[in-house]
N, C-alpha and C positions, 0 to 999 in steps of 0.2 A: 404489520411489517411484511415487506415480501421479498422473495427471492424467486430469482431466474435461476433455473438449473440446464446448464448446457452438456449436453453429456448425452453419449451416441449409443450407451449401455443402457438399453430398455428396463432392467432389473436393477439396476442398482439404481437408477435413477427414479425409476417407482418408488424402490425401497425407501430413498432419500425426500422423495414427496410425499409419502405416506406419515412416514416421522413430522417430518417440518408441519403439516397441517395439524398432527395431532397435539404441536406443542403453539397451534395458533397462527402460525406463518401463514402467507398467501401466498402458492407456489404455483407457478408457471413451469413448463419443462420445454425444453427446443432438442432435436435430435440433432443438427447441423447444425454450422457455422451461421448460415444465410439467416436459417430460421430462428436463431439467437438474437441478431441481429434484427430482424422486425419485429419478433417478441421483446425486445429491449425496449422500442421505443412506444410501443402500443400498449407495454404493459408499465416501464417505469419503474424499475426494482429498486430496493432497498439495497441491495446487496446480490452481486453476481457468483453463483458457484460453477466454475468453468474447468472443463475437463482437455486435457492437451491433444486428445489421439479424437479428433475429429473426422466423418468421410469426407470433406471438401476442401474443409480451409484448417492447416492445425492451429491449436489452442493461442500458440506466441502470438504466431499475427493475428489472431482473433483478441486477446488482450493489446497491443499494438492499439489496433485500430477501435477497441472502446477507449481506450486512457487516450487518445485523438480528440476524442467525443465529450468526453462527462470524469467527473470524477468520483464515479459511483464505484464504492470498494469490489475488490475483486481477488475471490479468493480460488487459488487453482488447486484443482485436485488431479492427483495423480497417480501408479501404482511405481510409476517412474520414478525412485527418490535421490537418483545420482545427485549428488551435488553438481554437476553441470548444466544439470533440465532444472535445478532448483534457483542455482543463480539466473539462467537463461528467462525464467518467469518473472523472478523480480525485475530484471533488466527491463524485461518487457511490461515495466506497471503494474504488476500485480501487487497486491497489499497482503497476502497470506499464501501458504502453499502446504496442503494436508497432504499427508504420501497413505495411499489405498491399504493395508484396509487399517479403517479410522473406526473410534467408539462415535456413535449417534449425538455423544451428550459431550463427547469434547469439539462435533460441529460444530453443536449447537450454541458451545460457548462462545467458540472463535467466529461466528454469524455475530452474536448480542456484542461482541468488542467491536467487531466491524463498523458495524450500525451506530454502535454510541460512540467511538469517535468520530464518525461521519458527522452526526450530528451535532454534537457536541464535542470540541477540541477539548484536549483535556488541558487544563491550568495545573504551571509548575509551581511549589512550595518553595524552590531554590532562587527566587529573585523578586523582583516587583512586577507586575501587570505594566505589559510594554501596550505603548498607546496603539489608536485604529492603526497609522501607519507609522514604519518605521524607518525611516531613509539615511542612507547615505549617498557619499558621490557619484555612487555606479548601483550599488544596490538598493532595492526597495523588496519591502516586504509589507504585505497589507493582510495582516491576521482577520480580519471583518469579511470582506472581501476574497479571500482567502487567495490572491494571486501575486507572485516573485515577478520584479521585472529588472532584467541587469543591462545599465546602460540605456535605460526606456523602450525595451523591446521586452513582452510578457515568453514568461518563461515556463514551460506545462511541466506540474509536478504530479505526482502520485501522493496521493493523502498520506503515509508515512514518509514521503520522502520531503512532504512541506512539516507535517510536525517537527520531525527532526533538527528541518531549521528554526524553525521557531523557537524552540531550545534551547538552542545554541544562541540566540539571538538573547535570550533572557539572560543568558549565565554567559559573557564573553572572557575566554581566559580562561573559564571552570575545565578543569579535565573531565571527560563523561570515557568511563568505560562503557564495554559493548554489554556487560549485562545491565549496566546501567541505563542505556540508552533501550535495550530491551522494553524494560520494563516502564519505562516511559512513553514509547509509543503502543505498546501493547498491554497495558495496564494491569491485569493478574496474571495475564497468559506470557508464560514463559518455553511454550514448545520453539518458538522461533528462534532459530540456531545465531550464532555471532556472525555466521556467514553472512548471512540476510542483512544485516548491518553496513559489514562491509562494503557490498553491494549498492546495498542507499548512499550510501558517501561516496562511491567513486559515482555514481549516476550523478550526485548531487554536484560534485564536482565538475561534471563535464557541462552540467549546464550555466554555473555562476563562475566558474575561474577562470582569467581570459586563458591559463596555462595548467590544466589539468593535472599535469605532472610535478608539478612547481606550486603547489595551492598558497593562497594569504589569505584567504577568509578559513575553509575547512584544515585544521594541520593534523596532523599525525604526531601524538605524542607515542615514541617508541616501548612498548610493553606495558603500556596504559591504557591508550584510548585514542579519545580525540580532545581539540579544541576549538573555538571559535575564535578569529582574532579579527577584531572591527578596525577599516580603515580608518 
């Protein structure tokens, strides 16, 4: 398995490739933006660990412009843990967000979820096996494929942000709380806050509802959750 490590701190990021080889990983490391960027595609990562305080380009638009490209997970690290630089990342694509300083073995975890959902979507217990694709009059969803198209225009998701539908799409009607919905896209790892959540549904939103503010597919059940309502 490998990972790219984008990160402009020489030592930590040593530190970070020294760990990861020793647990097996093939790790490539970029000190800039630019050099992430050619290292991405010459090297081909499993998984991106991408640091925000770059000297050239920072970390948002450098996620930005991978979730552009690939939907290769991407998890950002940071010492920055405001909830605003936190939502600001998810906004931007990212599929995880570790706040500095972090244990080596709870990386390592949130890498191995990364990876195996990437590869492997996880299947819900809460309904039947929805077929390759799944249509309705505006919306489509092709789980095989892994690409949303609304109105027959494709639609770029972020790998949590298409599991989620997916979900939704199994269980239409089902209320899913945020720890619920947690641990469905995140499968043992529950560091990831409800915020993060929330996050993905308004992104998700703004991509599939012709009215963001006003949603009929994604709704807000008040002090619950959420729900899915199929045209």
């Amino acid at each position: 398995m490998k990972v790219l490590i984008i990160e402009n701190d020489v030592i930590f990021a040593d530190m970070v490739r020294m760990y990861l080889a020793e647990e097996d990983f093939t790790v490539q490391t970029a000190l800039t933006a630019q050099d992430g960027l050619r290292t991405f595609h010459s090297f081909a990562p499993d998984v991106v660990l991408l640091a925000l305080s770059l000297p050239d380009v920072d970390g948002i638009t450098l996620c930005k412009t991978f979730r552009q490209q690939t939907q290769t997970p991407i998890i950002v690290v940071s010492i920055n843990s405001r909830a605003s630089e936190i939502i600001k990342a998810f906004t931007a694509g990212a599929d995880d967000f570790l706040s500095k300083p972090f244990g080596m073995q709870e990386l390592k975890a949130r890498i191995m979820i990364a990876i195996r959902k990437s590869m492997q979507p996880p299947s819900t217990e809460n309904g039947p096996e929805i077929p390759a694709t799944v249509l309705s009059s505006q919306l489509q969803l092709d789980p095989v494929r892994r690409f949303i198209s609304v109105n027959g225009d494709m639609v770029e998701t972020t790998f949590s942000e298409f599991e989620l539908l997916k979900v939704f799409y199994h269980n239409p009607y089902r209320v899913f709380t945020r720890d619920e919905l947690i641990t469905i896209i995140r499968g043992i790892d529950n560091h990831v806050n409800e915020r993060s959540i929330d996050v993905h549904i308004t992104n998700l939103r703004k991509k599939i509802e012709s009215d963001p503010k006003k949603p009929k597919y994604i709704q807000t059940v008040w002090g619950l959750g959420y729900r899915f309502a199929k045209p």
